[in-house]
C-alpha positions as CSV (number, residue, x, y, z in Angstrom):
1,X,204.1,-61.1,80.2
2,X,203.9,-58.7,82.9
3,X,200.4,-58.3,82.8
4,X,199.5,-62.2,82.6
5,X,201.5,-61.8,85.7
6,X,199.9,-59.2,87.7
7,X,196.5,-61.0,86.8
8,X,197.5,-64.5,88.2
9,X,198.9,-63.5,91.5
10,X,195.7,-60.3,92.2
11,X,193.4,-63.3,91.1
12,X,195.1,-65.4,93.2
13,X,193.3,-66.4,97.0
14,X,196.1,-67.4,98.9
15,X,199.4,-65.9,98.2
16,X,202.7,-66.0,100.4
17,X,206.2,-65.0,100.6
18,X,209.5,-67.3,101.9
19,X,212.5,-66.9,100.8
20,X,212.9,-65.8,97.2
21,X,210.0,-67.4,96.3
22,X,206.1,-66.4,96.1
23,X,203.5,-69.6,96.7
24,X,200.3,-68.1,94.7
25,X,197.2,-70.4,94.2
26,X,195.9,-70.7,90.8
27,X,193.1,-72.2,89.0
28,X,194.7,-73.2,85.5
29,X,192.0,-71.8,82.7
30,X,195.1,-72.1,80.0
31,X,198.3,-74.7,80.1
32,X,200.3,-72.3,77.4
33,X,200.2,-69.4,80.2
34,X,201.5,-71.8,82.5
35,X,204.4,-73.4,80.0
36,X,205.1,-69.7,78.4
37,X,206.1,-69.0,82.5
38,X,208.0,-72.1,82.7
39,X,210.1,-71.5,80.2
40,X,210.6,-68.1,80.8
41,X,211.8,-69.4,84.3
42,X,209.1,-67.5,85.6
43,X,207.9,-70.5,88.0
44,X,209.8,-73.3,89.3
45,X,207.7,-76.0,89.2
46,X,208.3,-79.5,88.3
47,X,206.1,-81.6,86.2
48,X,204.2,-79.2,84.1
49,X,203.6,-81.1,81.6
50,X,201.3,-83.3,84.2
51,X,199.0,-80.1,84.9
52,X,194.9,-80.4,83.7
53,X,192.8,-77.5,82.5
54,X,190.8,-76.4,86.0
55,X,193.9,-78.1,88.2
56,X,194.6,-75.7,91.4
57,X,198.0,-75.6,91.4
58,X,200.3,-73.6,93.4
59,X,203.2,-71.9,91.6
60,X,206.2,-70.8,92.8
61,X,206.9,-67.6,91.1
62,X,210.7,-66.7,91.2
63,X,211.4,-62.9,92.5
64,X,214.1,-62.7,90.9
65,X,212.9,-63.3,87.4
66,X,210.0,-61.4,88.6
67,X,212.1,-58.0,89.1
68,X,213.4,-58.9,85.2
69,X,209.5,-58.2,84.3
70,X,208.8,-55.3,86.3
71,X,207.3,-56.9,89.3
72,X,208.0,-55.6,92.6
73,X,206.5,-56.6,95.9
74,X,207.3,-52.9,97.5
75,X,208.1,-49.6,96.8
76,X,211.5,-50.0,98.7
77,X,212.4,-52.8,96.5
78,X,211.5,-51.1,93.2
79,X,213.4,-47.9,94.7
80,X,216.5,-50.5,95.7
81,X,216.6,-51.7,92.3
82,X,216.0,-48.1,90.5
83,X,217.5,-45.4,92.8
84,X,218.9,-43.3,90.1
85,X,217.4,-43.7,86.4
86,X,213.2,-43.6,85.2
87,X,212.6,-47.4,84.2
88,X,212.0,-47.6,80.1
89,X,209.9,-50.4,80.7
90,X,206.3,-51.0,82.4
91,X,206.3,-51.1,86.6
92,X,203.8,-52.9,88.5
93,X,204.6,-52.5,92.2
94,X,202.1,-55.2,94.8
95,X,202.5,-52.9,97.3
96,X,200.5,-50.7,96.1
97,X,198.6,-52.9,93.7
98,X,199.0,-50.7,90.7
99,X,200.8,-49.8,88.1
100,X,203.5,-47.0,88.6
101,X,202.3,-44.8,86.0
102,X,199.0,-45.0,87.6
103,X,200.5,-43.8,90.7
104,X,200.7,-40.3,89.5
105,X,201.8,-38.5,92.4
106,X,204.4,-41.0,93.2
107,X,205.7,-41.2,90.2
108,X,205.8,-37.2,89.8
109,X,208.0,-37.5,93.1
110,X,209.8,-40.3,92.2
111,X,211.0,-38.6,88.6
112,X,211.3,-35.1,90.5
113,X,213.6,-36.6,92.9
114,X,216.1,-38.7,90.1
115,X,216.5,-35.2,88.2
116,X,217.2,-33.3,91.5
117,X,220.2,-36.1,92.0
118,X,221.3,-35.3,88.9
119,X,221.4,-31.6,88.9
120,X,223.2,-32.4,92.3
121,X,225.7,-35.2,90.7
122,X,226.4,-32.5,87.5
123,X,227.2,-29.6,89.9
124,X,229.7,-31.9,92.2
125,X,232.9,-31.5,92.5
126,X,233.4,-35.5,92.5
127,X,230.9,-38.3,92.3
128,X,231.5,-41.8,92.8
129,X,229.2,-45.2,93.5
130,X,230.4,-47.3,96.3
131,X,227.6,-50.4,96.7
132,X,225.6,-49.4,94.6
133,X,224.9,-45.7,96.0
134,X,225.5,-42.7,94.5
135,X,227.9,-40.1,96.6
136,X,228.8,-37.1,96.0
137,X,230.9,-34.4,97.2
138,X,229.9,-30.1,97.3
139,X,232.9,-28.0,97.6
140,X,232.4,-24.3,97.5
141,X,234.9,-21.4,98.1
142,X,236.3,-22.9,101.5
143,X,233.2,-25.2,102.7
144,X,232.5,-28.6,101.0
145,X,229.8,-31.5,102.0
146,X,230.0,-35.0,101.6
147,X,226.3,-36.2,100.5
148,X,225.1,-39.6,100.2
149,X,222.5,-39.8,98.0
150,X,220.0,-42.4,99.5
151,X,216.2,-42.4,99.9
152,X,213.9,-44.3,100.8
153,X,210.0,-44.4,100.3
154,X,209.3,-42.9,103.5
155,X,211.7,-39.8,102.5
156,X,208.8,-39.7,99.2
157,X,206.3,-40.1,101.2
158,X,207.1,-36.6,103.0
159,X,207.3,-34.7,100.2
160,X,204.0,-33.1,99.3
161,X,202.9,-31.1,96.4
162,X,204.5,-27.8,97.6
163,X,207.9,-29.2,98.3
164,X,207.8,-31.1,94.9
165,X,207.2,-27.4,93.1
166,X,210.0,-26.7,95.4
167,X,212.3,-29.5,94.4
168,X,211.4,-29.4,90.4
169,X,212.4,-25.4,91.1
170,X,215.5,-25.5,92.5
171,X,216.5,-28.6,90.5
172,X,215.6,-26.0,87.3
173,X,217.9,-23.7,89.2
174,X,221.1,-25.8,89.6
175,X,220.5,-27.1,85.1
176,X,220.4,-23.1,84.8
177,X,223.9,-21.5,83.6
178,X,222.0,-17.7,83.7
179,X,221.8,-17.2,87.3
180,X,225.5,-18.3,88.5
181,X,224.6,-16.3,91.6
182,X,221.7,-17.4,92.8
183,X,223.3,-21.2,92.0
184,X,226.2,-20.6,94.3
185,X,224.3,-18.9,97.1
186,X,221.9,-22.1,97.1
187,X,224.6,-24.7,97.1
188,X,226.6,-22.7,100.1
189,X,223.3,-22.8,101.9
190,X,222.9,-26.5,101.0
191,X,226.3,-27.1,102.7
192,X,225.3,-25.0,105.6
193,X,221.7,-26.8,106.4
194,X,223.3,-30.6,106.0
195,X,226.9,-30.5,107.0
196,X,225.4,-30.6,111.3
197,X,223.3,-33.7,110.2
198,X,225.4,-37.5,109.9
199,X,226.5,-38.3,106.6
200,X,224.3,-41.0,106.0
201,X,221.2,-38.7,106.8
202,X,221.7,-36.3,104.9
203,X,219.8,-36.6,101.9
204,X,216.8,-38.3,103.3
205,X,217.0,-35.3,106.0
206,X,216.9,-32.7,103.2
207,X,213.8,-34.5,101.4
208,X,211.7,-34.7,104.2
209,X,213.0,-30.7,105.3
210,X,212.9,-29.2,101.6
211,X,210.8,-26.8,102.5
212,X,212.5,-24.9,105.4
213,X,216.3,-24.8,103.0
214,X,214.6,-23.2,100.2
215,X,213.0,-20.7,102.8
216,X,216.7,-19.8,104.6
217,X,218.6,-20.0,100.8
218,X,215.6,-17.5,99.9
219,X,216.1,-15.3,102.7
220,X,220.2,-15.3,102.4
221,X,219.2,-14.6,98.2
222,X,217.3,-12.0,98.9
223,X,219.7,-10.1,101.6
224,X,222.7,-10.9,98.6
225,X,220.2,-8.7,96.1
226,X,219.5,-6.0,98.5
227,X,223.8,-5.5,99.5
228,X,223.8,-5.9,95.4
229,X,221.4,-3.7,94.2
230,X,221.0,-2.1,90.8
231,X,222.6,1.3,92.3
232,X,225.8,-0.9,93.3
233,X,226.0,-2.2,90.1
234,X,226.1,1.2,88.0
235,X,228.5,2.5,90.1
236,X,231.1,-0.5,90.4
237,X,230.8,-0.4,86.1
238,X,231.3,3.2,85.8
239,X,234.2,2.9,88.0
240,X,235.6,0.5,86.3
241,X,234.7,2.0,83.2
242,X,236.2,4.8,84.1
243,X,239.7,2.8,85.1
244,X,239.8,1.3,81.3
245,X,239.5,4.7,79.9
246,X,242.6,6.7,82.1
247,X,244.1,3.8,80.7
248,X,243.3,3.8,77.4
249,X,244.0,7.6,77.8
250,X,247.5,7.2,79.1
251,X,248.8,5.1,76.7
252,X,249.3,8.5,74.2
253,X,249.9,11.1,77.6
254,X,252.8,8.8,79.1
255,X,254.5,9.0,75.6
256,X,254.2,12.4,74.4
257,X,257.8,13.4,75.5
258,X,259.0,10.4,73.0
259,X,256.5,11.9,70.5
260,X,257.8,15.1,70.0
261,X,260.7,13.9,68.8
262,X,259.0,13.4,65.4
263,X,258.3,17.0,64.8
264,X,261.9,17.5,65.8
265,X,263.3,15.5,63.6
266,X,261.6,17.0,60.6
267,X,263.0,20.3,61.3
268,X,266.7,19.3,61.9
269,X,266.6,17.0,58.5
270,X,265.0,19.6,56.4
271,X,267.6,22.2,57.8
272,X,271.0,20.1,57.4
273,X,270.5,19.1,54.1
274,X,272.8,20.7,51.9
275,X,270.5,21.8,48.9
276,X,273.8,22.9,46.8
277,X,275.0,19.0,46.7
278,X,272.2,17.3,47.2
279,X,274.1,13.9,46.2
280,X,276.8,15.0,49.0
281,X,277.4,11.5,51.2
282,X,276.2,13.5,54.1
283,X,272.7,13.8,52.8
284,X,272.9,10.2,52.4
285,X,274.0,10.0,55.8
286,X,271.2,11.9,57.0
287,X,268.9,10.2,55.3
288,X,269.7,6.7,56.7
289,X,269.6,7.9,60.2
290,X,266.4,9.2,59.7
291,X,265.2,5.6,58.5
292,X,266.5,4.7,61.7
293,X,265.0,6.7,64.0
294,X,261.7,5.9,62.2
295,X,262.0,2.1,63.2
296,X,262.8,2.5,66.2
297,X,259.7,4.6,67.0
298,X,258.0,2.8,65.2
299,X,259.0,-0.5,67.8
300,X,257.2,1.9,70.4
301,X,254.1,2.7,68.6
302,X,253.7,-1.2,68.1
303,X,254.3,-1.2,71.9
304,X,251.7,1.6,72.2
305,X,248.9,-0.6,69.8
306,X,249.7,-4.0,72.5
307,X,249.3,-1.8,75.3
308,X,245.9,-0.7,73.9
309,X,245.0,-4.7,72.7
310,X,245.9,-5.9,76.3
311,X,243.9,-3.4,77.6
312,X,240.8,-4.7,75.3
313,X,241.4,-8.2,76.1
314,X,240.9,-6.9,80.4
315,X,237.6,-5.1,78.8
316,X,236.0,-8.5,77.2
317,X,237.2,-10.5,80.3
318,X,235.9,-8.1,82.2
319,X,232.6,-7.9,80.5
320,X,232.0,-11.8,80.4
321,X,231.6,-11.8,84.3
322,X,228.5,-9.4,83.8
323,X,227.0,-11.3,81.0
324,X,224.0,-10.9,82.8
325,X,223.6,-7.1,82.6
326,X,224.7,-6.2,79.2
327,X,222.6,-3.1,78.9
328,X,224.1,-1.8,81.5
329,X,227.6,-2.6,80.4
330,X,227.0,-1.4,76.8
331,X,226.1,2.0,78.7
332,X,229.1,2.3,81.3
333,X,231.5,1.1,78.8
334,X,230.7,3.5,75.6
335,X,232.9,6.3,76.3
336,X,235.4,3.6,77.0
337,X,234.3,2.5,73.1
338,X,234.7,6.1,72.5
339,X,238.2,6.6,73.8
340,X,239.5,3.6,72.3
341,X,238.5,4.5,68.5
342,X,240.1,7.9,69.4
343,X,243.5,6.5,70.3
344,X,244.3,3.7,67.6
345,X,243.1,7.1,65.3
346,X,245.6,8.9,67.2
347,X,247.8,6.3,67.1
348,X,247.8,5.9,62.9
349,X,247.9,10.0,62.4
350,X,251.4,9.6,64.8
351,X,252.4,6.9,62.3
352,X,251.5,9.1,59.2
353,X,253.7,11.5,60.6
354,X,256.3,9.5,61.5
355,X,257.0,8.5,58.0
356,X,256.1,11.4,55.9
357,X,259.6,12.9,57.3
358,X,261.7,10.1,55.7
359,X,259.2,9.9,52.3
360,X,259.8,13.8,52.4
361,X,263.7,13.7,52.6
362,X,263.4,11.5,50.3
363,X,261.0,13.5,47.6
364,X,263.5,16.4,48.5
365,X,266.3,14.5,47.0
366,X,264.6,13.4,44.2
367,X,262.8,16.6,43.1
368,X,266.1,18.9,43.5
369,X,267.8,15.9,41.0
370,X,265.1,15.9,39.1
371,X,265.4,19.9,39.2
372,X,268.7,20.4,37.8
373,X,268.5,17.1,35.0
374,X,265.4,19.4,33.8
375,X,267.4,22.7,34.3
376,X,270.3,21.1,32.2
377,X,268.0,20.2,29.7
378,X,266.0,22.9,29.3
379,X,269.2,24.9,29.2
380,X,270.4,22.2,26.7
381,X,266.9,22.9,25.1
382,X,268.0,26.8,24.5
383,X,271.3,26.5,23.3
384,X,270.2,24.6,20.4
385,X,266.9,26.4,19.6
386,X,269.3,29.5,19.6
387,X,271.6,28.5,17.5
388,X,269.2,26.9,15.4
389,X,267.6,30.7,15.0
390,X,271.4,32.4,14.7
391,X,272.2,30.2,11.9
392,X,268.5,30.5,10.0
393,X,269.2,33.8,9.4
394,X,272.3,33.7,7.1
395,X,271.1,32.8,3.3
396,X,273.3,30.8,1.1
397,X,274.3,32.7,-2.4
398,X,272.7,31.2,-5.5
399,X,275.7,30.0,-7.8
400,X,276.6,32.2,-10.6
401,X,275.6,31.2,-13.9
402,X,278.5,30.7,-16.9
């Protein structure tokens, strides 16, 4: 339909525009073009049916059911109607007498400005349409820009082939989530270079200016990489490196004086038990207490093992804000690796420890019970086996014979 269309009115000799209505002159050459626009409420004419083959007729094409075809008279119209989404369907624009996608360097502007929009609309802090126009508002750190985001096809027609690298760029920039940075420094500078102009302005203002923001966000980039340089960067991770591992290192240091307690305790168990009565209730006693005390450092080792997780969880956090140098974190941070295995090793030996003084008490116990049940019955053992050999040795007289 749209191209029956295009051919009728660039065909046509006189041609003219009132209202909502376009007069074109046509030569019919075929009544079923003319009845299919009829009934598509392309034309309102009356009395088709009346029309010859070679009639000059004029018909009054309707601009609005024109736009529902793809026909625009101007750029500013199609723009009007398509400010912020690529048309999925054909575009002829009279204006310019072509089709859009024959006006490659417009549409490459057109499409490059729509995805800019969007990059702009995703990294918003709020968005909202109020008649019909995208607005959107930039907040940063303590500066935020209210941007109205209107154009027009003069603001298209400033933009030339280097500013459209420019704009496809930095639009590639804000869709990026690698290069948080150099995001944020180009946004604050985008709030810096609009928020003198009017509100309404603004947008058109920065498309016809592209050039000279991305030169000053460039420049403000590249002083932000030279105060942030690679030598900066080693030394604020080793520091901090550092900080995580006299931590990690003072979790066993601050507890030592509670650690030698276990030590302690084996000697003064192992030197009040009373070997003689080893069942005595004291032992028992003893024995209990020790149990205990092993709990209840046992509650502070567990302490010990959080204080070492939350101290991992500050690492990872830590680590995710310089996703973007992992080499170099993997570097600063391996004796911190280091130190960590050392401790929870530390940390299970204490534990070891810890219990083997009950489990000995208790094996004590045991083995001197064990002890004198054996002594018994190896005593037992002898009595019998001796009196076993005492009596073998008397003979019992053979009867004597009648």
């Amino acid at each position: 339909m749209l191209t029956r269309i295009v051919d009728i009115i660039n065909n046509s000799s006189f041609i003219e525009k009132e209202g909502n209505i376009l007069f074109c002159k046509y030569k019919i050459e075929d009544l079923t073009i003319v009845k299919e626009l009829y009934d598509s409420n392309m034309i309102e004419n009356l009395l088709v049916d009346d029309y010859k083959i070679n009639d000059e007729v004029i018909l009054e094409f309707s601009l609005s059911s024109l736009l529902s075809q793809g026909f625009y008279m101007s750029v500013d119209l199609f723009l009007k109607w398509n400010y912020y989404e690529l048309p999925a369907k054909e575009i002829y624009i009279q204006e310019l007498r072509c089709y859009l996608k024959n006006s490659i360097f417009l549409e490459r502007k057109y499409s490059s400005v729509i995805n800019l929009i969007s990059q702009i609309i995703i990294n918003s802090k709020y968005s909202y349409q109020e008649e019909e126009i995208l607005n959107s508002i930039i907040v940063r750190e303590d500066k935020s820009l209210f941007l109205s985001l209107k154009y027009s096809n003069e603001d298209l027609d400033s933009i030339d082939e280097e500013s459209l690298t420019l704009i496809d760029n930095f639009s590639e920039v804000l869709k990026s989530d690698t290069i948080t940075d150099k995001k944020n420094i180009y946004l604050n500078e985008l709030i810096e270079f609009l928020i003198v102009k009017e509100e309404p302005e603004r947008f058109s203002f920065l498309l016809k200016n592209f050039k000279s923001y991305i030169s000053k966000s460039a420049s403000t980039f590249n002083f932000y990489l030279r105060n942030f340089s690679f030598n900066k960067l080693k030394v604020e991770l080793d520091a901090k490196a550092l900080e995580f591992y006299q931590k990690l290192q003072a979790v066993i240091n601050d507890s030592q004086a509670k650690l030698i307690a276990i030590p302690t305790a084996l000697v003064f168990v192992l030197s009040t038990i009373d070997y003689d009565d080893i069942n005595s209730l004291k032992n028992y006693l003893t024995l209990v207490g020790l149990i205990v005390f092993s709990i209840f450092i046992q509650i502070f080792i567990n302490n010990q093992k959080s204080a070492i997780g939350f101290i991992e969880e500050n690492i990872k956090y830590y680590k995710l804000s310089y996703s973007n140098d992992a080499s170099e974190l993997q570097k600063s941070f391996k004796k911190v690796y280091k130190e960590r295995d050392k401790q929870l090793r530390r940390i299970m030996q204490i534990q070891i420890l810890l219990w083997f003084v009950p489990v000995l008490t208790v094996s004590i116990i045991m083995f001197v019970n064990v002890y004198k049940i054996i002594s018994f019955l190896v005593l037992l053992a002898y009595i019998v086996n001796s009196m076993i050999w005492y009596f073998s040795k008397f003979k019992v007289d053979e009867p004597l014979s009648l």
